[in-house]
C-alpha positions in Angstrom: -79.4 40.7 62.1 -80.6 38.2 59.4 -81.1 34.9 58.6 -81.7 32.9 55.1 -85.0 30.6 55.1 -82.6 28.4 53.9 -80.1 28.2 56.9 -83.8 27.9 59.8 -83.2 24.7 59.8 -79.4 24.3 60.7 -80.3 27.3 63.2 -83.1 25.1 64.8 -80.6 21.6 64.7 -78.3 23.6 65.8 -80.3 24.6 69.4 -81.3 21.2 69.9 -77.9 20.0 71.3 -78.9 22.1 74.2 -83.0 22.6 74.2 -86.0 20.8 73.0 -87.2 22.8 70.2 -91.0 23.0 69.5 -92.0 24.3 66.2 -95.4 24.2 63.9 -95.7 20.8 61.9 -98.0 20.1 59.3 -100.3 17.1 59.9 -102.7 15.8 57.0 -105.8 17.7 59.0 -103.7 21.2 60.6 -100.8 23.1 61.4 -100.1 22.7 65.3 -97.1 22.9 67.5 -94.7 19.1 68.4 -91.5 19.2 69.3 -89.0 17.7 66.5 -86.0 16.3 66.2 -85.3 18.1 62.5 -84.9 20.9 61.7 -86.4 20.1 58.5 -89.5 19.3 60.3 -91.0 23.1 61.0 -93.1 25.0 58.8 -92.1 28.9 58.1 -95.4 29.4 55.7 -98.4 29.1 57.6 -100.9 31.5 59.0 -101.5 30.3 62.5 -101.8 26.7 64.1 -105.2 25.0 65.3 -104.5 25.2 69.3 -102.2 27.5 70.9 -98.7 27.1 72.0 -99.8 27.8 75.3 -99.8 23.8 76.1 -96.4 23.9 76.0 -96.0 26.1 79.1 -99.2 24.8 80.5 -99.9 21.4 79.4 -103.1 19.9 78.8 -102.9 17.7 80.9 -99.9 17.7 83.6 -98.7 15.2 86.9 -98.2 17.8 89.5 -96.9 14.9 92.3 -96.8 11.2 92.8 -97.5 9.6 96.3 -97.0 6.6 98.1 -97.7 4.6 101.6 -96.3 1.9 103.1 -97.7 1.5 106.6 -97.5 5.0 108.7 -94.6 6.4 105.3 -96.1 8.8 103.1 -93.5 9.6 100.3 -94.3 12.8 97.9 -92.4 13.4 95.3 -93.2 17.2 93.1 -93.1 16.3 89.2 -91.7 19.7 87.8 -90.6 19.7 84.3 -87.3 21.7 84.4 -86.0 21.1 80.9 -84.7 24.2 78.4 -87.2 24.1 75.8 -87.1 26.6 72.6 -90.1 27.1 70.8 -90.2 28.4 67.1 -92.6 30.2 65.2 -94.9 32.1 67.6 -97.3 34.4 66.4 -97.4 37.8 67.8 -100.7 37.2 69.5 -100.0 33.9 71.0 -96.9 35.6 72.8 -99.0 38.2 74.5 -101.3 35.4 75.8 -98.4 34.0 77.4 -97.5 37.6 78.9 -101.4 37.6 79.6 -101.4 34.2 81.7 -98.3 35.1 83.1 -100.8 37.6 85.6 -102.5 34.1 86.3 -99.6 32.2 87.6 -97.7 34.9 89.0 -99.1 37.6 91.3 -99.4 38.8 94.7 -101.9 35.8 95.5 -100.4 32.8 94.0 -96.7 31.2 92.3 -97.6 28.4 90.3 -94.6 26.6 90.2 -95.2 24.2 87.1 -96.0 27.1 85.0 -93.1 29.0 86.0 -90.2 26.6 86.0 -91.4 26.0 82.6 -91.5 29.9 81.9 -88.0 30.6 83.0 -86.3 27.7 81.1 -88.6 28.5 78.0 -87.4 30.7 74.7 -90.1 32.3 73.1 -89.1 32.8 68.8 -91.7 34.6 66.8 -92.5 34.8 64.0 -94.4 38.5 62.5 -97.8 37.8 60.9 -97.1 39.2 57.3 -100.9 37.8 55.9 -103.6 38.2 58.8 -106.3 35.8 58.6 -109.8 37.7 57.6 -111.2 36.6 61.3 -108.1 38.1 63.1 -108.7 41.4 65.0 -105.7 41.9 67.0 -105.6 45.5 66.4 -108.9 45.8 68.3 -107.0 44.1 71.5 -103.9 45.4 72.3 -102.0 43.2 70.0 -100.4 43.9 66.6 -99.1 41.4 64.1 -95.6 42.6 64.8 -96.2 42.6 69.0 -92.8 41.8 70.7 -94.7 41.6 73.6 -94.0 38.1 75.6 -91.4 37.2 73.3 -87.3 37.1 73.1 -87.0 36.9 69.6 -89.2 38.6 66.6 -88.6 37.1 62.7 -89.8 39.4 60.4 -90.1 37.8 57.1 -89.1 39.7 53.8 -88.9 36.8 51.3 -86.1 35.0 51.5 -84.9 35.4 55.2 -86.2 37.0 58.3 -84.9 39.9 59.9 -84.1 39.1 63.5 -84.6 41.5 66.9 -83.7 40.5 69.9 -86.1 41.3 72.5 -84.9 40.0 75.6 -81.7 38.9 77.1 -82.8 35.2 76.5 -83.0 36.1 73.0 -79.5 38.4 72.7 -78.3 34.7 73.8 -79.6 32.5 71.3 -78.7 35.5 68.6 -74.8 35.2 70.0 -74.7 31.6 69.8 -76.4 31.6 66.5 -73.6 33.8 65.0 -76.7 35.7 62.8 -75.5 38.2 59.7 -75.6 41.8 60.1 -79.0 43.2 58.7 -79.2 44.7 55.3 -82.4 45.4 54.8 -84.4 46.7 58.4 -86.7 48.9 55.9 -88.1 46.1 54.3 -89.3 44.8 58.0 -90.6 47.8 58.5 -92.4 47.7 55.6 -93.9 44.1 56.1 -94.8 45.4 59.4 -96.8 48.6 58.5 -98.2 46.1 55.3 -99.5 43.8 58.0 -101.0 46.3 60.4 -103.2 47.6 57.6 -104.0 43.9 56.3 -106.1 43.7 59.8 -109.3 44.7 58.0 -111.5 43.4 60.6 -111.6 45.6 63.6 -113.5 45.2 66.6 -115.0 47.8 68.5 -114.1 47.9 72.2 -114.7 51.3 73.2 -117.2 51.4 76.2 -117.4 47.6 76.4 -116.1 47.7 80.1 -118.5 50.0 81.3 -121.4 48.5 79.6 -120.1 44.9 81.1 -119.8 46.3 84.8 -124.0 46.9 84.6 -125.4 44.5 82.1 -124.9 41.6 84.3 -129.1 41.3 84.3 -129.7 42.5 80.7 -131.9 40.7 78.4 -129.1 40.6 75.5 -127.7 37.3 77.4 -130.8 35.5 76.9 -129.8 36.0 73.1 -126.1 35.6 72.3 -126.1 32.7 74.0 -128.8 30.5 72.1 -127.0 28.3 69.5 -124.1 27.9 72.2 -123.7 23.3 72.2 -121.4 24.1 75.0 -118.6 21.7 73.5 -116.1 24.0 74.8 -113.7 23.8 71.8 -113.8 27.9 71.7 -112.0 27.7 75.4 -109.9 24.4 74.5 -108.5 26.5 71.5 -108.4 29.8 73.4 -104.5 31.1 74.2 -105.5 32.6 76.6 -108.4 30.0 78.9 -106.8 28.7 81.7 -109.7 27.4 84.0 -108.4 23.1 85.2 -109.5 20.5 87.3 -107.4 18.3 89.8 -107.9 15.1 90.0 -106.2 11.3 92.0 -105.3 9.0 90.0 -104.7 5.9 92.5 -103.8 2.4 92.4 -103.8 0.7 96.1 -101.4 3.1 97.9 -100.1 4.6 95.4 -101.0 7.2 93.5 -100.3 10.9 91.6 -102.2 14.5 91.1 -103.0 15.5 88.2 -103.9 19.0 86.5 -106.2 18.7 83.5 -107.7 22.1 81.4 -111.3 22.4 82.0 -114.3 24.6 80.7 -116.8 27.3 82.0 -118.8 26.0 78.9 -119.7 22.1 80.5 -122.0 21.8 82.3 -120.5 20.0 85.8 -117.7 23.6 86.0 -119.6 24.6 88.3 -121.0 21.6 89.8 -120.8 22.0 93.9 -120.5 19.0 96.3 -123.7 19.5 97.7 -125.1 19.0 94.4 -125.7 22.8 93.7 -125.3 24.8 90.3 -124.8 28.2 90.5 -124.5 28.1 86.5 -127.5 25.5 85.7 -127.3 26.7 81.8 -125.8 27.8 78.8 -127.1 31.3 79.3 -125.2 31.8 82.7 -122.2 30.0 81.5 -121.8 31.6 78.4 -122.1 35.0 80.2 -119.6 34.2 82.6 -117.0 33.3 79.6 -117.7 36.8 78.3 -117.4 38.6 81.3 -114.3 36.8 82.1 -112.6 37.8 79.6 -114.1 41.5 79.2 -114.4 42.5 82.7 -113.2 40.1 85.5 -109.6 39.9 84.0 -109.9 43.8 83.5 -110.9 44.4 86.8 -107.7 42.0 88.2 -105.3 42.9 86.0 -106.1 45.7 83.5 -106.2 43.8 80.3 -108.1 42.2 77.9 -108.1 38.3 78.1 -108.6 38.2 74.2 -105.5 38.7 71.8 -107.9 39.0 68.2 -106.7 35.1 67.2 -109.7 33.9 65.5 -109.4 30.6 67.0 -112.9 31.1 68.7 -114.5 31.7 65.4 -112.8 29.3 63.5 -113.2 26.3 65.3 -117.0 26.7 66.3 -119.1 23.8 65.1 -122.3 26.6 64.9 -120.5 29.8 63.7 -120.8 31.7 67.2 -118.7 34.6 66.5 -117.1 36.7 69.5 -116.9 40.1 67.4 -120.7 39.9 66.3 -121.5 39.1 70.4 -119.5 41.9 71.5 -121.1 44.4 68.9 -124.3 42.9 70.1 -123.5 44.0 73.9 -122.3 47.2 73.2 -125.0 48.0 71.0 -127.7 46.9 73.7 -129.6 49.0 76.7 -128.1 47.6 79.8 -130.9 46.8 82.1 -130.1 47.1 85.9 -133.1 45.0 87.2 -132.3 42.2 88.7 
């Protein structure tokens, strides 16, 4: 199946009379995800947006339930958002970290029920990553710049139109309803995709990393890579993957609502017990824990990787802290078992 560059637009003002439809918009600073009311309004040509899609399923900052009292009546009300949403123009590695934090919000343990409503009435549309960014290294993760994983729909781009597979069953419905023309040229998205794959010059190596992780937990190599951490937290607040929050009340009188806000293993109050004590009292410890997190604890619980290769971690750090070189740092050092 295909579809001209030219007709995206219709295609996405054409799903709006039954979803919202988020797409990337170009702002005068960045490239990020908003939901439109043109179709006119998304961008096909750029290489990956600023922060994640990944609010859109779990918001920065959400009202899980409102409450009131009037003398001995307490009155709850759950605030789930329950509306059919598209959204367009996923990149490959942003869709597995949605299959990633699906692990988080859906397991033996614990059913989040904001994030799943949300899930189930959400259609995921990618588009392939024909130019990878010189600081992506998804090949190193799991992920490929043609990954279909988490997604319902995959756009290959070979020009003038994209080449269309449905993935899901969500996505064999939007592909029906679109009324999409029969492909004619599959080899050249095949071609785009091997192009791609090769374009990821910058590989990471991961091999052993586990095993060094699970004993280095005293080594003096954290008392290194940490060192020109600020701890601002804009690697986790642009991370697709981070998914650390803090509840809070916000009251008035007697009434009142919860609310879930992202938070970060980076400041320095995460950790911050009532009694007043810090198991994490600096940027060494907290900056080890974010790297074990996402390179052991995740392993351990769910046998993956909480890293898709983005780049968003290196891009948007104010002091050039970059994950592959601390990584290469760790696997290259002597793990000490001294505690």
């Amino acid at each position: 199946m295909i579809i001209s560059k030219k007709d995206v637009p219709a295609f996405l003002a054409g799903l709006m009379g039954e979803y919202r439809v988020f797409a990337p918009v170009k702002t005068d600073t960045y490239t990020g995800f908003q939901q439109i009311s043109l179709g006119t309004e998304a961008v096909l040509d750029f290489s990956n947006t600023k922060i994640p899609p990944k609010g859109i399923l779990f918001p920065q900052s959400e009202k899980l339930f409102t409450y009131s009292v009037a003398g001995e009546t307490v009155k709850v009300e759950e605030v789930i958002d329950d509306a059919k949403s598209v959204v367009f123009g996923v990149r490959p590695c942003d869709a597995k970290s949605i299959a990633l934090l699906d692990n988080v919000f859906d397991n033996d343990k614990y059913q989040d029920p904001y994030y799943l409503t949300r899930r189930a009435n959400t259609v995921l549309v990618g588009i392939g990553c024909n130019e990878p960014a010189s600081t992506c290294f998804c090949t190193s993760v799991g992920c490929s710049p043609f990954d279909t994983t988490g997604l319902d729909l995959l756009l290959v781009d070979t020009g003038d139109a994209f080449v269309v597979e449905a993935v899901t069953d969500k996505g064999k419905a939007i592909v029906t309803t679109a009324g999409f023309a029969p492909a004619s040229d599959a080899d050249q998205a095949a071609a785009a995709n091997a192009k791609a794959a090769a374009a990821v010059t910058c590989k990471v190596n991961t091999d052993g990393l586990k095993e060094k992780l699970d004993v280095n937990f005293y080594d003096g190599i954290w008392d290194l890579i940490h060192e020109k951490c600020l701890g601002c937290g804009a690697c986790t607040y642009s991370c697709p993957t981070c998914h650390c929050f803090d509840i809070v009340d916000d009251a008035v009188g007697t009434d009142g609502c919860r609310i879930r806000n992202w938070d970060s293993c980076m400041f320095p109050l995460f950790t911050l017990h009532g009694s007043g004590h810090n198991p994490r009292t600096s940027g060494k410890e907290r900056y080890r824990n974010r790297v074990m997190h996402k390179f052991k604890y995740f392993v351990d619980n769910f046998d993956a990787v909480a890293c898709v290769g983005c780049g968003r971690c290196i891009n948007n750090c104010p002091v050039n802290l970059d994950i592959r070189e601390v990584l290469a740092d760790i696997r290259g050092s002597e793990a000490r078992l001294d505690k």
